[in-house]
C-alpha positions in Angstrom: 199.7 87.4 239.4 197.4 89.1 237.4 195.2 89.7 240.2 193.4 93.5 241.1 192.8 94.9 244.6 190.1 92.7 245.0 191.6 89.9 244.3 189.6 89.5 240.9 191.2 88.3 237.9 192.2 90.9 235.4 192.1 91.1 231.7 195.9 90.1 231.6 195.7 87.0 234.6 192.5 85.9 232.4 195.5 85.7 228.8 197.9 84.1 231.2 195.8 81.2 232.7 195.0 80.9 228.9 198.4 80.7 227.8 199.4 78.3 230.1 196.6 75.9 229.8 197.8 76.2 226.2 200.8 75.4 227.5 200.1 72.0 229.1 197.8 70.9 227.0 199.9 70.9 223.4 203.3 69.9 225.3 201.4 67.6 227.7 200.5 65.7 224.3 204.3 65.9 223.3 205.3 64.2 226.5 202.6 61.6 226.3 204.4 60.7 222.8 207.9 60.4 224.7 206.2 58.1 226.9 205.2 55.9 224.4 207.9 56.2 222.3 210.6 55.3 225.2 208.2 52.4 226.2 208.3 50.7 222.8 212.1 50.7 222.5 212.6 49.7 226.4 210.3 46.7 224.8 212.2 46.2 221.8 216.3 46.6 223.3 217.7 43.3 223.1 219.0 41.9 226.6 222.2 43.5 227.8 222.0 47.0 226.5 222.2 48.9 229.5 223.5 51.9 228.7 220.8 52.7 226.0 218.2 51.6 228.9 219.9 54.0 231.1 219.5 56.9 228.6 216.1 55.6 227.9 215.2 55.7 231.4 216.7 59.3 231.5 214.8 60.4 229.1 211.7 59.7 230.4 212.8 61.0 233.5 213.2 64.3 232.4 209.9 64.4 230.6 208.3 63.8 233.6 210.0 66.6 235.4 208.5 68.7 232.6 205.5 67.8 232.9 205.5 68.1 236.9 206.9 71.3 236.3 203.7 72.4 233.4 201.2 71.1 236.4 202.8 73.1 239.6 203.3 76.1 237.0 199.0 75.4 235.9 198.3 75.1 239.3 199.9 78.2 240.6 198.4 80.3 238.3 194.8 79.1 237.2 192.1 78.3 239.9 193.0 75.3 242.4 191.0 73.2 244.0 191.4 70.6 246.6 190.5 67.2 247.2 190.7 66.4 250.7 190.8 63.2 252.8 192.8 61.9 255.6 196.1 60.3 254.0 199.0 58.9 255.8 202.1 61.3 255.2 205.0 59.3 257.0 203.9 56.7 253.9 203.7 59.2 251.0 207.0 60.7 251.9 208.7 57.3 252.2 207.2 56.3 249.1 208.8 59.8 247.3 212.0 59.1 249.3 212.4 55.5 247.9 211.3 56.9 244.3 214.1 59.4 244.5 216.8 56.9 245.9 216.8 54.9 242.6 216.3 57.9 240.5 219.8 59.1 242.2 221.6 56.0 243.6 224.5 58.1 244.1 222.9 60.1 247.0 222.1 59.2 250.5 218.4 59.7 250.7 216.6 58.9 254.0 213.4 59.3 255.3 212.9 59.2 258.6 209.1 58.6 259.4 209.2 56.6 262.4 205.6 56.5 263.4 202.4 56.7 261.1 201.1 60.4 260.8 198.1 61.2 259.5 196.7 64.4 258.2 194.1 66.4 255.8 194.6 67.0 253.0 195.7 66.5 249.0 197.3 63.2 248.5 198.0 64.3 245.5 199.0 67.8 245.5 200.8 67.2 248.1 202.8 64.7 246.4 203.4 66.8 243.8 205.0 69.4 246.3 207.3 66.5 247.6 208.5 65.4 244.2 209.5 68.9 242.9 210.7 69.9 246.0 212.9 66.8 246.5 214.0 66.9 242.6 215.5 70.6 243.8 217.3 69.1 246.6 218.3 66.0 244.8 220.4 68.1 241.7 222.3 70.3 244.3 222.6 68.1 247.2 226.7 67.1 247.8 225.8 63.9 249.5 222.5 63.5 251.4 219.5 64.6 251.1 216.6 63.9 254.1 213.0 63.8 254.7 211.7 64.2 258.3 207.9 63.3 259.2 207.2 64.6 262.8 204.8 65.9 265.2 204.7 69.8 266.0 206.0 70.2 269.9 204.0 73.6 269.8 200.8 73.1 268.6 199.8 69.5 267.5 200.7 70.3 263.9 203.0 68.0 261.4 206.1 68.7 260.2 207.3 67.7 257.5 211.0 68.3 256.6 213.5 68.1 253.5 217.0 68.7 254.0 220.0 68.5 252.2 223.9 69.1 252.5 224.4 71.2 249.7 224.4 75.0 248.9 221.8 77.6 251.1 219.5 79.2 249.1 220.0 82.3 248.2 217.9 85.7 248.5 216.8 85.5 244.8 215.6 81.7 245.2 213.9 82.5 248.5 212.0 85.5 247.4 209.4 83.0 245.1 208.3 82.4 248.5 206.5 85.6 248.6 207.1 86.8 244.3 207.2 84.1 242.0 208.0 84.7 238.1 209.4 87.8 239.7 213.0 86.4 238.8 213.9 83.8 235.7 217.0 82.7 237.5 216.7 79.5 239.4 213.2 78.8 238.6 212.9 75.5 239.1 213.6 75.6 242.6 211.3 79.1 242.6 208.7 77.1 241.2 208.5 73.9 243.7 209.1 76.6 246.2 205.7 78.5 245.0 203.6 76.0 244.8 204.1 74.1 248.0 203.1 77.5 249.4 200.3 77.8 247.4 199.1 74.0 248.7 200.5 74.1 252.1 198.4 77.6 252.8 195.3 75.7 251.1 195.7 73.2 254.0 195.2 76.3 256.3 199.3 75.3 257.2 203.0 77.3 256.2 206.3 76.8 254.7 209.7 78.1 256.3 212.6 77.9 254.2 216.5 78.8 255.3 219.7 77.3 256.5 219.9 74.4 258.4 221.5 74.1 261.9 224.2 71.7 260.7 224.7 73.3 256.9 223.2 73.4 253.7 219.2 74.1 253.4 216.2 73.1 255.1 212.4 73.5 254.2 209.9 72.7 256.7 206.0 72.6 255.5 203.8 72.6 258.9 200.2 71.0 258.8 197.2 71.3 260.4 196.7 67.6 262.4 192.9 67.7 261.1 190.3 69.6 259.5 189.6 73.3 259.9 187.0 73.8 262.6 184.4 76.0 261.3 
């Protein structure tokens, strides 16, 4: 991604990191505007008018996704930094899962966390991985869609899981794993894909993505349970 031998930016990553902070910072503004604007009619709808608060709400729901989509697409490309502390991810991903089960109340979403686990790492990069990849799994799940928070039986590490009972990913939507932007097809899921790499490698940790056991498709992103030892 615009990268040499070295790893040193070239003259063409240097005009891409530029056009995508472009990017995020003139449509960002846009979307900051549909904010507003959706805000002051939810305000002003008289009692009752639940179908233009539904499309209301849908609206600003897919503004967010853009913008979630502008910041995993910034991140990916221009330098990233981490901010890391310990955070409790059984609570983040039941927090994501609940967020998603009124965003989609025709899905089954569960989240099944059952003790607290803590890790290191980016509360809120990590979130941000969560959200798009659950958006992903949310839009071509049949049914159910479920988050797993876990210990590693191997090596002490935390899993962290997202299944669904849709379609399995195909060749072309796996291979953003290792080539993003190589492909325009199905680049919203590429995308979320990506970037949790990206973040999940910063934590010193991995992603597998495939075919569940019992159907459909399963990501798994495995954490370190604490700080690199130096």
């Amino acid at each position: 991604m615009g990268t040499n031998d070295e790893g040193e930016r070239t003259p063409s990553g240097h005009f891409v990191e530029m056009v995508v902070r472009t990017l995020r910072h003139e449509v960002g503004d846009l979307l900051q505007s549909v904010y507003s604007a959706v805000a002051i009619l939810q305000e002003r709808l008289p009692r009752g008018q639940s179908l233009e608060r539904t499309i209301l709400a849908d609206l600003r729901g897919r503004a967010e996704t853009c913008k979630n989509e502008l910041d995993a697409t910034h991140d990916l490309i221009c330098p990233l930094s981490l901010s890391l502390d310990w955070l409790e991810l059984s609570e983040l991903a039941s927090g994501i899962a609940a967020g998603f089960s009124l965003r989609y109340p025709g899905l089954q979403i569960d989240c099944e966390a059952p003790h607290p686990m803590k890790v290191w790492g980016d509360a809120q990069k990590l979130s941000q991985a969560g959200n798009m990849l659950l958006m992903s799994l949310c839009q071509t799940a049949r049914s159910k869609v479920s988050l797993g928070v876990h210990a590693s039986s191997r090596d002490g590490a935390v899993e962290w899981s997202f299944r669904h009972d849709g379609p399995v990913a195909s060749v072309e939507q796996l291979s953003w794993l290792t080539a993003p932007f190589s492909t325009t097809r199905h680049a919203r899921f590429g995308l979320g894909l990506a970037f949790t790499r990206r973040v999940v490698e910063m934590h010193s940790g991995r992603i597998t993505a495939g075919e569940d056991a019992e159907g459909g498709l399963q990501i798994v992103l495995t954490l370190p349970p604490g700080p690199a030892k130096s």
